[in-house]
N, C-alpha and C positions, 0 to 999 in steps of 0.2 A: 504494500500500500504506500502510495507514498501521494501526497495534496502540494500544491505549490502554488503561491499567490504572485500574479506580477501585479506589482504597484508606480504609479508613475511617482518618480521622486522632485520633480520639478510642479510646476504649473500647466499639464497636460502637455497632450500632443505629440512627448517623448517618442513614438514609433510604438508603442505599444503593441499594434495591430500585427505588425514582423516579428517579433518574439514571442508572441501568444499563438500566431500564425504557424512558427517552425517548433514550438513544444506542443500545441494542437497535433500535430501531428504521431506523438506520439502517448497520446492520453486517450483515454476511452470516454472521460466528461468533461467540458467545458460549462463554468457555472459563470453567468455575470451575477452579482451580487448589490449592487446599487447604482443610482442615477436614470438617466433615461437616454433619448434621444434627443439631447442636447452635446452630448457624445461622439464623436466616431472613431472607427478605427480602418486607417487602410492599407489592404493586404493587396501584394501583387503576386500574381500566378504566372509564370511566364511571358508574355505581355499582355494577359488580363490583369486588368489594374478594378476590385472591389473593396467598394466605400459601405461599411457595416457601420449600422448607427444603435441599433438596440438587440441584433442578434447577433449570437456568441461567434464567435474565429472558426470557431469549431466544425461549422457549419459544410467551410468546404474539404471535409473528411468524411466520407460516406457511413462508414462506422461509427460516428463521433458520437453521443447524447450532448444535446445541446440545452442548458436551462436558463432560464431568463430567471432568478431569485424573487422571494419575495421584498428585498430592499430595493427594486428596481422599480420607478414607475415607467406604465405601458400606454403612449397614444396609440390606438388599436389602429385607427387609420396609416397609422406611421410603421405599423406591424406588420400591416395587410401589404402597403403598398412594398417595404421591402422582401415580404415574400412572394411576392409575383415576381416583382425583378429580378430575384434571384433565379424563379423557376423558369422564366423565360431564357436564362440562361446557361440554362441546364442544370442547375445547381439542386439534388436533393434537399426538401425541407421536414421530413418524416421523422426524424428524430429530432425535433424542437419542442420543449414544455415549456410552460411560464406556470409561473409558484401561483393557485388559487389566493394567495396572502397579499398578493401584486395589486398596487394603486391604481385606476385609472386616473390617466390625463384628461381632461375634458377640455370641450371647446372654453368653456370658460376660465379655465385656469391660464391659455393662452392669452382671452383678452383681459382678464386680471395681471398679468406678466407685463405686459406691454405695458400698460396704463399704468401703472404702479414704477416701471421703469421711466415713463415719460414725466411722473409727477417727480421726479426724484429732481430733473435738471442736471446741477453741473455734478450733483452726488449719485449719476449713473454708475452705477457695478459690472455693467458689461451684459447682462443677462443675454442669452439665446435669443428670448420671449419662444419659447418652446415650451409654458406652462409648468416647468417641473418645480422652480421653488414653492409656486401658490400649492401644486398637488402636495407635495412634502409638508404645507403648511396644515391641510385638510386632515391629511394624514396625524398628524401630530394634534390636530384638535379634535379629532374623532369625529369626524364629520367625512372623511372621506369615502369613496367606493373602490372596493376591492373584484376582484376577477372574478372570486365565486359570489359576489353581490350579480354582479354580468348575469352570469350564469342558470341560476334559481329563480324562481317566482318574485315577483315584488321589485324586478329591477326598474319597471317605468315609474314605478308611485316613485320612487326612493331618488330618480333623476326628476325627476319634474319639481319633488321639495327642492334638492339644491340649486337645482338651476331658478328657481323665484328670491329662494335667499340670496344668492347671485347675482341677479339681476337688482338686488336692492342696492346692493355695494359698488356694481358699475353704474349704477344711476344715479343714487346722491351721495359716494362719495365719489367717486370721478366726473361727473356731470355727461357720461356716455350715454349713448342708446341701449334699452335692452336687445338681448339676446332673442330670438326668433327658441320660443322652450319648444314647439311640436317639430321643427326641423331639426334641433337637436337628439328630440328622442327618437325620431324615424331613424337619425343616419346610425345611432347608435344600436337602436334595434336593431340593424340591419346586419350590424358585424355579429353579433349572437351566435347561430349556426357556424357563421366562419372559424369565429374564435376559440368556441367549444371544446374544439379535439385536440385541441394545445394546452388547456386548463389541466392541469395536476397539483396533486399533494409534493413539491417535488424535493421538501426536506426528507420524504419519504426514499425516494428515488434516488437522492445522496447518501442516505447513509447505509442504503442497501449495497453501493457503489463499495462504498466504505468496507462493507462487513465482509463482501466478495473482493477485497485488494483490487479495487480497480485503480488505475494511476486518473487523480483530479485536476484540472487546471483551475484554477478562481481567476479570473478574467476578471483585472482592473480598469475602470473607465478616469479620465480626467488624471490628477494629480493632488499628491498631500498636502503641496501649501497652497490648495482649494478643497481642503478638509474643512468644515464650517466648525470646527473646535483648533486644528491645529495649524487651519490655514490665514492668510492675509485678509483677516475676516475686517471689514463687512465683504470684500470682494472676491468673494466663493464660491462653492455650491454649494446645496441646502442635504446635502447627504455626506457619509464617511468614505471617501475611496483611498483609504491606508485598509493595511493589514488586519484588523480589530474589525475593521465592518464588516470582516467575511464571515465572522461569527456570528453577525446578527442578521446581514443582507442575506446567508444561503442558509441560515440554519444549523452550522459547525460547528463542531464545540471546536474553542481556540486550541486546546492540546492535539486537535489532529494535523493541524498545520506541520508541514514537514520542509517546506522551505517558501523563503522569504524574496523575491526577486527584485530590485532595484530596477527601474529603466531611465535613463536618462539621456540626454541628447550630450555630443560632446561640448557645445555652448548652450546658451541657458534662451528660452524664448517663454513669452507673455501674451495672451492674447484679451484685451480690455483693459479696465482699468487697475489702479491699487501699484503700490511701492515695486520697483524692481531695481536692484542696487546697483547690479552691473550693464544698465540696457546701455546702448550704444547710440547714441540719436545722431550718429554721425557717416559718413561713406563706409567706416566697417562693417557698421550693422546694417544698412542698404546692401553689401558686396554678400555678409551673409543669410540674408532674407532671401537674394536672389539666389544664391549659388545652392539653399537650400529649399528651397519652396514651398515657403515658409507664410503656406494661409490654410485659414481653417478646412477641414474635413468638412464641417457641418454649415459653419456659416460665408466662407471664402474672402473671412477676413484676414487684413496683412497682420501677421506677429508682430511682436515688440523682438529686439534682438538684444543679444547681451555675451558676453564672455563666461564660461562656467565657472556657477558661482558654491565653489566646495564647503562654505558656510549654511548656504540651504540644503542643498545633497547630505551634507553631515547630520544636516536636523533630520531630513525624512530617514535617512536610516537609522538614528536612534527611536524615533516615532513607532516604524515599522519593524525592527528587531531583523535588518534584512543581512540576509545569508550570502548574498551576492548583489554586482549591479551587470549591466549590460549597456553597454556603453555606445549610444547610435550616432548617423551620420555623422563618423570621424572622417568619410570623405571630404566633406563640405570645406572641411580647414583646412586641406592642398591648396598650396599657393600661397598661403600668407607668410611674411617672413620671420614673423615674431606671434606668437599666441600665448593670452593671457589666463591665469586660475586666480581666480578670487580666494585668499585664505583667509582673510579678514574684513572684519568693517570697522575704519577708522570713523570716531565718533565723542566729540567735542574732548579733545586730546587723550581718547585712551583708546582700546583697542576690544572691540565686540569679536568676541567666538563661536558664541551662542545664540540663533537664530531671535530676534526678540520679538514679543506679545505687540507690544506698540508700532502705530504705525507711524506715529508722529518721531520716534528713534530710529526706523526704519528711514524715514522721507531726510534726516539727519547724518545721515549713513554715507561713509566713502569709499568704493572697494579699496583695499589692500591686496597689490595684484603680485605674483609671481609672474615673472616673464618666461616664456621658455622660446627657443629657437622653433621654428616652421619647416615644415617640409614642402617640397614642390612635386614630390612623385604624385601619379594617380594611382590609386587606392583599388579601383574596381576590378581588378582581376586576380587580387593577389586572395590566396588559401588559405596561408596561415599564419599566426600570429610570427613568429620567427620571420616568415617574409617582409614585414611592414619596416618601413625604413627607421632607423634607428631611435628619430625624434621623435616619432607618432609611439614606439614603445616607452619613450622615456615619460611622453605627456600622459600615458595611460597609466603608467607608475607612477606618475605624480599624483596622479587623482586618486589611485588606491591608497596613498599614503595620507594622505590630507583628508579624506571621508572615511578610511578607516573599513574598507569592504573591499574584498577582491572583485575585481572584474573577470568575468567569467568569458561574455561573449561580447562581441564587437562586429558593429554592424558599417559595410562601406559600401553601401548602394542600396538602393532599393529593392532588388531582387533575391528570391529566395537564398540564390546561389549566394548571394553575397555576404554570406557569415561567418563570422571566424569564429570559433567555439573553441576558446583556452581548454576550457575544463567542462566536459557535464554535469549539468544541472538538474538533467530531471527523466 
């Protein structure tokens, strides 16, 4: 038996989708365990290039069981429409559940998102408006709907209550138009039948996984400092994507966890608002936005860019208690003649080590950089760690020194092929 969580250790978007993609491979379940489809991850197949937003990696492994947790919330139309697309491209969906414990998204949580994001002004957070913090909020007030709510008797009465209490909150407190409630519940009805044969008990289904050694993957979405306890909170998300949530989002008890996965980009990228120590607001971080392509999955916004910053990487791995990192687009940094690790943040004359709570100390914050020499070779064909030129192995040891976690695999292109695997991890 052995379970293995990847966690993003920056601020999302690390490539997660490639190392969950090439240990999918060899797992028999793929579980995602929170957030939604404000998410993505994206996997390239030889030159099939798929953009997964709420269904697991796992997917393209014909053998795989794929579950969507019950810490994940589900826009059903967001569900339906990537499982068509998938099927139109041949892609099996027969082995996908989603945990009967699962929030839905509603029309309304999206036009609460938006509105609530517009009232904010210049204190935007960056949100999706993809509905998920308002669902996470429902959730948490006990007012939300669940999959097996969908499911059973009683699901129109129980949409038509929220959606008028709903309707009160976009109309006097945002001064919006209500919501159309009989088009809501038609479209909703409508996914009923569809969604049905995907609904399972699927903590059930995990730990039977469990009890027969099957190997688990826990499929992290986003990143730890967008943990809404241990991230650059207010500018978050409204769910746990460390290590800890897996034990609540899939139903695991934490002692099963058998390894801890690190992902991180070899520079550090932001997408929206809130503190970022080392962004680059100048031709480097333009040279790496471009060289890296560097916009969202989901929304195909431009990243913030920045030099990695081994002060935050050090945090999520004492967050996550991680066992390795993996270490992506080290291609990206050929070419440059100098590359820079943040080991510190200088801060009104002393020296910060320790990721801090405050944002107003963060906004205060200077990185403290090591410099290291660049290399000019290209990266995209080379096998194995021993082939990388000598700089790219020195900056890789810098960073295991300075975060305090081995690096295990190292990623130099986008392509499957393109992985260097030190050491196995799972």
């Amino acid at each position: 038996m052995a379970i293995a969580v990847i966690v993003g250790a920056q601020w999302g978007d690390e490539g997660k989708g490639k190392i969950i993609d090439y240990l999918a491979s060899r797992a028999d379940m793929v579980v995602r365990g929170q957030g939604g489809n404000n998410a993505g991850h994206t996997v390239v197949v030889g030159e099939e290039k798929y953009a997964l937003h709420l269904i697991p990696s796992g997917v393209l492994y014909e053998e795989t069981t794929n579950i969507i947790g019950n810490g994940v919330v589900v826009d059903p139309r967001g569900f339906l429409e990537e499982i068509e697309g998938l099927e139109k491209r041949g892609v099996k969906t027969d082995r996908i559940y989603i945990s009967d414990r699962a929030h839905l998204v509603m029309p309304y949580h999206r036009v609460i998102d938006a509105l609530a994001e517009e009232k904010r002004g210049e204190m935007k957070i960056g949100t999706t408006k993809k509905g998920i913090g308002p669902c996470y909020m429902d959730k948490v007030e006990r007012t939300g709907i669940r999959m097996i709510d969908m499911i059973e008797e009683g699901f129109e009465s129980l949409m038509r209550a929220r959606i008028r209490d709903k309707n009160e909150i976009i109309e006097k407190l945002y001064g919006a138009e209500k919501l159309d409630e009989d088009s809501i519940v038609d479209e909703y009805l409508s996914y009923v039948e569809k969604i049905k044969p995907f609904v399972r008990d699927t903590g059930v289904l995990i730990h039977k996984g469990l009890e027969e050694g099957k190997k688990i993957l826990l499929e992290g979405a986003q990143g730890t400092l967008l943990d809404v306890d241990y991230g650059t909170y207010p500018y978050v998300t409204s769910s746990h994507p460390i290590s800890g949530g897996f034990a609540i989002g899939s139903g695991i008890g934490p002692n099963r966890i058998t390894e801890v996965i690190g992902i991180a980009k070899a520079y550090t990228t932001r997408v929206g608002s809130g503190p970022f120590v080392t962004e680059l607001e100048d031709e480097t971080g333009d040279r790496i936005r471009e060289k890296g392509h560097e916009y969202g999955t989901t929304t195909g916004r431009p990243r913030r860019c920045g030099w990695f910053d081994a002060v935050m990487v050090r945090y999520a791995a004492r967050i996550n208690g991680m066992t390795s990192l993996s270490l992506m687009l080290l291609d990206v940094l050929s070419g440059f003649d100098e590359i820079k690790i943040c080991t510190g943040y200088a801060c009104e004359g002393g020296i910060i080590e320790d990721y801090p709570a405050s944002l107003k100390v963060l906004q205060r914050c200077q990185p403290v950089y090591e410099t290291l020499p660049g290399w000019s070779e290209d990266l995209g064909d080379i096998t194995t760690y021993e082939a990388l030129p000598e700089n790219a192995r020195r900056y890789i040891q810098k960073i295991e020194k300075t975060v305090g976690v081995p690096v295990k695999v190292v990623s130099i292109g986008p392509k499957r092929s393109q992985t260097i695997v030190i050491d196995e991890i799972f």
